[in-house]
LOMI-658848 format. One line per 8 residues: their letters; for each residue x, y, z of C-alpha. Coordinates in steps of 0.001 Angstrom, whole numbers, padded with zeros to 6 digits, always signed. Layout:
% LOMI-658848
a = X,Y,Z | ...
END
This chain:
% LOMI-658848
xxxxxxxx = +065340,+065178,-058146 | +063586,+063022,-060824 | +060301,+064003,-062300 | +057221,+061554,-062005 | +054132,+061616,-063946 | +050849,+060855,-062332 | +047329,+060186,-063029 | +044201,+060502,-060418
xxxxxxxx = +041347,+061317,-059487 | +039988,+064356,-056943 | +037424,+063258,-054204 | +034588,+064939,-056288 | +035531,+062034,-059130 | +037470,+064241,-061875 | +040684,+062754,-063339 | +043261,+064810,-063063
xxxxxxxx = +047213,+064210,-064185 | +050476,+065861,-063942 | +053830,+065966,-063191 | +055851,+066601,-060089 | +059700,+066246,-058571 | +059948,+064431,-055920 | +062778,+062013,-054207 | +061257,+058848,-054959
xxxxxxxx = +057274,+057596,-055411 | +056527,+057201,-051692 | +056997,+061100,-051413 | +054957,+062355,-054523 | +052188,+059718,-052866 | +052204,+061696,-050023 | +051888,+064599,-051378 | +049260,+063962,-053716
xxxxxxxx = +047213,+062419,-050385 | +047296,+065447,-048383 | +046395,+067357,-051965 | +043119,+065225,-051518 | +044372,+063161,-054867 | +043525,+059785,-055042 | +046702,+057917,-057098 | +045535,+055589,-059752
xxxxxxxx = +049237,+055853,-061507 | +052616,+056675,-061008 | +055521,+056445,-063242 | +059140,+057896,-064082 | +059397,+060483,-066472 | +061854,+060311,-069493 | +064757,+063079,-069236 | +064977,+065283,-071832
xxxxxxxx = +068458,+065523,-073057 | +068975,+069436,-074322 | +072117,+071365,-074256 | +070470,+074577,-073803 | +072509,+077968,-071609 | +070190,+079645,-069127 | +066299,+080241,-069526 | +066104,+082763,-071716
xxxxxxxx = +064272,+084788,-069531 | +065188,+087703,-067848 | +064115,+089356,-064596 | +062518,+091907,-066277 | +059989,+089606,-067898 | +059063,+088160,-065104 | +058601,+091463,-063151 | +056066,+092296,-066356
xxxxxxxx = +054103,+089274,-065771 | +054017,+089481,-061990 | +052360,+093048,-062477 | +049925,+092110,-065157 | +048748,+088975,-063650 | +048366,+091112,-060493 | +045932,+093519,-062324 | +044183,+090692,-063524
xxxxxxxx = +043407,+088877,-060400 | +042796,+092006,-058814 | +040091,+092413,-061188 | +038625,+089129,-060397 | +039329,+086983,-063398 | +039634,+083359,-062970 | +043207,+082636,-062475 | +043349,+080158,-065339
xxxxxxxx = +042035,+082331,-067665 | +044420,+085046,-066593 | +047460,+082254,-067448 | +045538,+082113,-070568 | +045501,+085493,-071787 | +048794,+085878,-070662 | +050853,+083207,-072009 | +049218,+084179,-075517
xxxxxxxx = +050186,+087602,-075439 | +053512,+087220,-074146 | +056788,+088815,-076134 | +059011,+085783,-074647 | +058291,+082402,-075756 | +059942,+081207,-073297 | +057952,+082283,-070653 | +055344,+081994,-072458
xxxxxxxx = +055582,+078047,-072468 | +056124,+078514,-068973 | +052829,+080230,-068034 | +051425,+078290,-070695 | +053089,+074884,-067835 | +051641,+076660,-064878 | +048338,+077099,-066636 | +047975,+073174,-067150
xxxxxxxx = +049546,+072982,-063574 | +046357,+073799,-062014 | +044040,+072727,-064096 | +045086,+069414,-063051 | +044550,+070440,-059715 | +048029,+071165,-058448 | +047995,+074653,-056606 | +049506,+077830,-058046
xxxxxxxx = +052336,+077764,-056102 | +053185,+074506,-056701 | +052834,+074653,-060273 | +055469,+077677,-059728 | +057702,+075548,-058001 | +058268,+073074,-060830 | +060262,+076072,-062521 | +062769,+077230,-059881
xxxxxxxx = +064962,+078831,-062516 | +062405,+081446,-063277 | +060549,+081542,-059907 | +062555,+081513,-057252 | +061834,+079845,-053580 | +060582,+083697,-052245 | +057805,+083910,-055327 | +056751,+080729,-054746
xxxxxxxx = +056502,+080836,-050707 | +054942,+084617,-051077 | +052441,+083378,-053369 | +051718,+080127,-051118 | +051049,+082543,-048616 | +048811,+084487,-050396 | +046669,+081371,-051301 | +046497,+080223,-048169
xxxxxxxx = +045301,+083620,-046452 | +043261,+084111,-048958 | +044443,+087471,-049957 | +046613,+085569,-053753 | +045475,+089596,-055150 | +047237,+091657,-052530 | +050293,+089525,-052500 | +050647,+089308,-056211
xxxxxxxx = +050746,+093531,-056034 | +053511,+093414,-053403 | +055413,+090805,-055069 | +055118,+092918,-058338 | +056368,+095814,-056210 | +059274,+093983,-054593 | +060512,+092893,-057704 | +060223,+096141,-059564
xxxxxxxx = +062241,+097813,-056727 | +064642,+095157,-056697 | +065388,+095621,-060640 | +065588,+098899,-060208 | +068411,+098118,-057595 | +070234,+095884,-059254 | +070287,+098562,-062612 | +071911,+101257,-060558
xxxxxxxx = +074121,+099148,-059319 | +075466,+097669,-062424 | +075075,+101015,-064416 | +077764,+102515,-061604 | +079960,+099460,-062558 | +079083,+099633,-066189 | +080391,+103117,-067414 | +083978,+102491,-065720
xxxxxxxx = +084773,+099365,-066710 | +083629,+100297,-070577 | +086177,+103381,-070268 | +089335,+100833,-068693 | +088503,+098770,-071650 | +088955,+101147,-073668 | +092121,+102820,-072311 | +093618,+099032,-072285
xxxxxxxx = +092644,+098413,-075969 | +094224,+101964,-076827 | +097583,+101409,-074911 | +097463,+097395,-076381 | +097254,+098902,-080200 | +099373,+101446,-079730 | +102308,+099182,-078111 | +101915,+096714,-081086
xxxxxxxx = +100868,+098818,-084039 | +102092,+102170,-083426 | +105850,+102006,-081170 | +107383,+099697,-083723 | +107104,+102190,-086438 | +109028,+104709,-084356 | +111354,+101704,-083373 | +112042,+101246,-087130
xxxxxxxx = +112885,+104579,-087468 | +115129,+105005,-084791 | +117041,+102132,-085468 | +118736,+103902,-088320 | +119724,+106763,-086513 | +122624,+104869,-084684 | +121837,+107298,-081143 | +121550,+106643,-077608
xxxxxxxx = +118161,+107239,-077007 | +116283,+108916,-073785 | +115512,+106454,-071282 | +111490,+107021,-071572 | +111614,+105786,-074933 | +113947,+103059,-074262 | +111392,+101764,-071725 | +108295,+102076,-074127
xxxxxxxx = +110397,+100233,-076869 | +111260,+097488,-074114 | +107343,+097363,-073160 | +106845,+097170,-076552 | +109364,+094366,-078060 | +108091,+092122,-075427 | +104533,+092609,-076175 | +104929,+091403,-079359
xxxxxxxx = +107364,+088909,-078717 | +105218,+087059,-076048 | +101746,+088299,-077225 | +100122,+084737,-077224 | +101507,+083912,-074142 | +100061,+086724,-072154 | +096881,+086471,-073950 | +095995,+082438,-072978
xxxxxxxx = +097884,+083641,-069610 | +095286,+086062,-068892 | +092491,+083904,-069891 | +093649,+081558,-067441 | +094312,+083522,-064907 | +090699,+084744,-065380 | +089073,+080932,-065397 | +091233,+080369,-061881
xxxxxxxx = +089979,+083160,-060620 | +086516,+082665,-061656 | +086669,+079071,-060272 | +088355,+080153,-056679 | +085762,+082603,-056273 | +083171,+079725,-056520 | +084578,+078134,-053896 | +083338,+078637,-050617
xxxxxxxx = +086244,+079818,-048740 | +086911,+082042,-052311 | +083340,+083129,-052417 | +083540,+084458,-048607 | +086977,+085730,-048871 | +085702,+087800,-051863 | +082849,+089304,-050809 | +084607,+090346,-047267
xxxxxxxx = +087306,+092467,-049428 | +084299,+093442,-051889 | +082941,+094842,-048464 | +085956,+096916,-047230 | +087018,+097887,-050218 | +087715,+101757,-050226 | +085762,+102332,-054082 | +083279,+100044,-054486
xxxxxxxx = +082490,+098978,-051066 | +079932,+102160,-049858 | +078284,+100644,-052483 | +077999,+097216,-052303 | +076985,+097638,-048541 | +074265,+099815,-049297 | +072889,+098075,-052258 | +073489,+094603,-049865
xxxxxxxx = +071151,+096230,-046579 | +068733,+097699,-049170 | +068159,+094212,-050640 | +068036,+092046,-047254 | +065258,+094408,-045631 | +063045,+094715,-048980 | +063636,+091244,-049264 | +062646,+090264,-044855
xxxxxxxx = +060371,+093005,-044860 | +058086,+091617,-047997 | +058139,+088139,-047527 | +056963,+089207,-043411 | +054325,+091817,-044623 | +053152,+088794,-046791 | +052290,+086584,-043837 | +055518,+083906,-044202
xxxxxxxx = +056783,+082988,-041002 | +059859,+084616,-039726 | +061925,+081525,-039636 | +061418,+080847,-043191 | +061662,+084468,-044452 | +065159,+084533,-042824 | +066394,+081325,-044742 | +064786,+082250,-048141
xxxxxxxx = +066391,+085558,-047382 | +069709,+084332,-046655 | +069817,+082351,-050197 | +069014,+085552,-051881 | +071724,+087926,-049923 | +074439,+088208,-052679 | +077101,+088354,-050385 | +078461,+085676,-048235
xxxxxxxx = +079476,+088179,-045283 | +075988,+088935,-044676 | +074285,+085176,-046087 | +076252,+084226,-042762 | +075069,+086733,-040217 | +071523,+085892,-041593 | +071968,+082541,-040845 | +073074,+083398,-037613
xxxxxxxx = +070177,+085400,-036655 | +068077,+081804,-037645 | +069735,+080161,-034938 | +069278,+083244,-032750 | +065549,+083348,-032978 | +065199,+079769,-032943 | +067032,+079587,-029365 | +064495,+082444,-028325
xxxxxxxx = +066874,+085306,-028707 | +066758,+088575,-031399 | +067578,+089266,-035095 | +069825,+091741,-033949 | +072848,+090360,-031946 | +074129,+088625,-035109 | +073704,+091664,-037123 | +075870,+093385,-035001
xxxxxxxx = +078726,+090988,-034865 | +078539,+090819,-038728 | +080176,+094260,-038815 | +077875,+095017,-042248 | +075319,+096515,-040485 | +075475,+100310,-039397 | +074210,+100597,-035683 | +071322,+102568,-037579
xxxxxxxx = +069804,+099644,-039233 | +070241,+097360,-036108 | +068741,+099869,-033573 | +065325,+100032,-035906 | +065325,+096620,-036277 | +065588,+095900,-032936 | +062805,+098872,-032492 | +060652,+096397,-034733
xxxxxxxx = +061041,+093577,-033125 | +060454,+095179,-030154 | +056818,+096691,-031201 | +055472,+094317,-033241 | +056420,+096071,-036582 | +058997,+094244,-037531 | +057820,+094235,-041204 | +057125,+097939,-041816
xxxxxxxx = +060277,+099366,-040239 | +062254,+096998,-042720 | +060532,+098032,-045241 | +061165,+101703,-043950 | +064996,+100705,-044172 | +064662,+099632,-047357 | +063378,+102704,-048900 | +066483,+105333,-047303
xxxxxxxx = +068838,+102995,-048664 | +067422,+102852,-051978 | +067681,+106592,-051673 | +071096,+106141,-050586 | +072174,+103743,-053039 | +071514,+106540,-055289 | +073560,+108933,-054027 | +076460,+106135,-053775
xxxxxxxx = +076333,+105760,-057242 | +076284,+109281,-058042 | +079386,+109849,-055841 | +081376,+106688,-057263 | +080923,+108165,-060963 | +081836,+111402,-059975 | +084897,+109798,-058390 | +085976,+107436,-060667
xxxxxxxx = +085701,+109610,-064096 | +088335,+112154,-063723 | +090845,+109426,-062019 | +090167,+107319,-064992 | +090574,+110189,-067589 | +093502,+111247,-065461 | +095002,+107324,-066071 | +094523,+107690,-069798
xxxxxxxx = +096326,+110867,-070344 | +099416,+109869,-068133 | +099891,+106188,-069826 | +099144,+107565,-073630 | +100499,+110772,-073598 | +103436,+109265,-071732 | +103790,+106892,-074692 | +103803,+109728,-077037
xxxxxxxx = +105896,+111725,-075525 | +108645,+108735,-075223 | +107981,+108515,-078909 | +108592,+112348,-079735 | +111642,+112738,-077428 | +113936,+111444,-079706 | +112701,+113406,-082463 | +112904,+116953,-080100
xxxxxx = +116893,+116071,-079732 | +117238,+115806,-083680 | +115526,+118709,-083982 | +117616,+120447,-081436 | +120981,+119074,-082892 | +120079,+120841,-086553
END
């Protein structure tokens, strides 16, 4: 959407000025009206042409700010003086010219969620709604501590997660790069050798040499063939149908799928359970939720469970059907739903599979090191022992 610029003045006579997205001028009129702005100008802004790759913020930094601006609220500062402080003391410019955005956001009179919502890249639609909520209950403190909480826990999630995939892929990285270099570097010097011996050699090593002669023979070709495949695959899996059909396997998978269902539940019923707790409808917790799944297969059965409660029926029935969700998790949600406490029992959900997500991960490293180390002593001692077969026949000839 394209960015206007406006100027005005409130109903107590201050000018104030900003800028805002919006589909055309009609729209940002509107919502400047029911704002209680009166519009003296309104005009297209210039786009900024810059090649820049991501924000240059991560997660983490936002977590940071969430929790300090929390404390700071909490302790009854004004809130633009808290954007102040904080944008000045900040380690990351680049939030820091953020806050520093938000800041002049509502000094102009915009609220603090909306000036949020002008930077979706670095606050997402369930910060923004959560701390709409908050402003409009009048309780900005206490949601600011339970956002900072959410997204703490849900950092924390995502680290296990990634340090379970992190240690095994390093190790297959290196066993490839091992097997790779010796193939190309170390093979042809025994091929060399044997050459001149004028033998029939065992059939291990004639395989290895093989492996080896084509390696370097169509070494370019298999490298720009991987990287291809790799782009096709990474393009596929963007694709809708790719994207579904890879996070259903992801699922079922016998390795990494205990995991990724765990981690998945864990994050949809902090995620319901917060944005509930923090007063935002169920209908809209359920959609923001869905967005922020990770995973098709269960993006879908959310969206389900939309039309379900719409249509005056439960969260559960779609659940169900998914096939994600163990009859555990439905039964207590349907237990919530049932009492009124919808919001805690998620939340209660949330916290035995963070527990268990733990224990997933610690089961999937104990799993996968010894089959890996197993891997990399049968392909390069195999190699070795192609190379030194020849050599145990010369031996045994003299």
């Amino acid at each position: 959407m394209p960015v206007f610029e406006y100027k005005g003045k409130t109903l107590a006579g201050a000018a104030v000025q900003g800028s805002l997205k919006a589909k055309t001028k009609a729209d940002l009129e509107r919502v400047l009206r029911q704002n209680r702005i009166l519009v003296t100008s309104i005009s297209k802004k210039a786009a900024d042409i810059q090649i820049k790759i991501g924000t240059g913020i991560k997660k983490i930094d936002v977590s940071r700010f969430t929790r300090q601006f929390a404390t700071m609220i909490g302790a009854g500062l004004p809130m633009v003086q808290c954007l102040d402080i904080l944008s000045s003391q900040m380690e990351n410019k680049e939030l820091a010219k953020v806050v520093s955005q938000v800041k002049e956001g509502v000094q102009g009179g915009s609220t603090l969620s909306e000036s949020l919502s002008r930077h979706p890249k670095v606050f997402d639609q369930l910060y923004t709604n959560m701390v709409e909520a908050g402003e409009i209950g009048g309780a900005l403190d206490a949601i600011l501590v339970r956002l900072a909480l959410y997204r703490e826990k849900a950092d924390q999630l995502v680290r296990k997660v990634k340090g379970a995939m992190v240690y095994p892929s390093v190790i297959m990285f290196v066993a490839a790069a091992v097997t790779i270099g010796m193939l190309a570097f170390i093979v042809p010097v025994f091929a060399k050798m044997f050459g001149g011996l004028n033998a029939e050699l065992p059939a291990p090593t004639q395989i290895v040499l093989s492996i080896s002669n084509f390696l370097k023979a169509n070494f370019l070709y298999l490298f720009f063939g991987t990287l291809g495949l790799a782009g096709l695959f990474l393009w596929w899996k963007r694709t809708p149908a790719g994207a579904l059909l890879f996070d259903k396997v992801l699922l079922s998978s016998p390795v990494f799928g205990n995991l990724v269902r765990k981690s998945s539940i864990a994050r949809f019923t902090r995620t319901l359970g917060t944005l509930l707790s923090s007063g935002v409808s169920i209908l809209e917790a359920l959609e923001i939720t869905g967005k922020t799944a990770g995973n098709l297969v269960i993006a879908n059965a959310i969206n389900k469970s939309v039309v379900s409660i719409a249509e005056g029926d439960t969260i559960t029935a779609p659940l169900k059907e998914s096939g994600v969700f163990p009859p555990m998790v439905t039964q207590m949600i349907s237990v919530g739903e049932k009492t009124g406490g919808l919001d805690d029992m998620l939340n209660k959900i949330a916290d035995f599979y963070d527990e268990e997500v733990d224990e997933a991960v610690s089961a999937l490293t104990s799993i996968i090191e010894p089959v890996i180390i197993v891997l990399m002593g049968v392909v390069i001692g195999g190699i070795l022992i192609a190379m030194y077969l020849p050599m145990f026949d010369i031996i045994g000839k003299i």
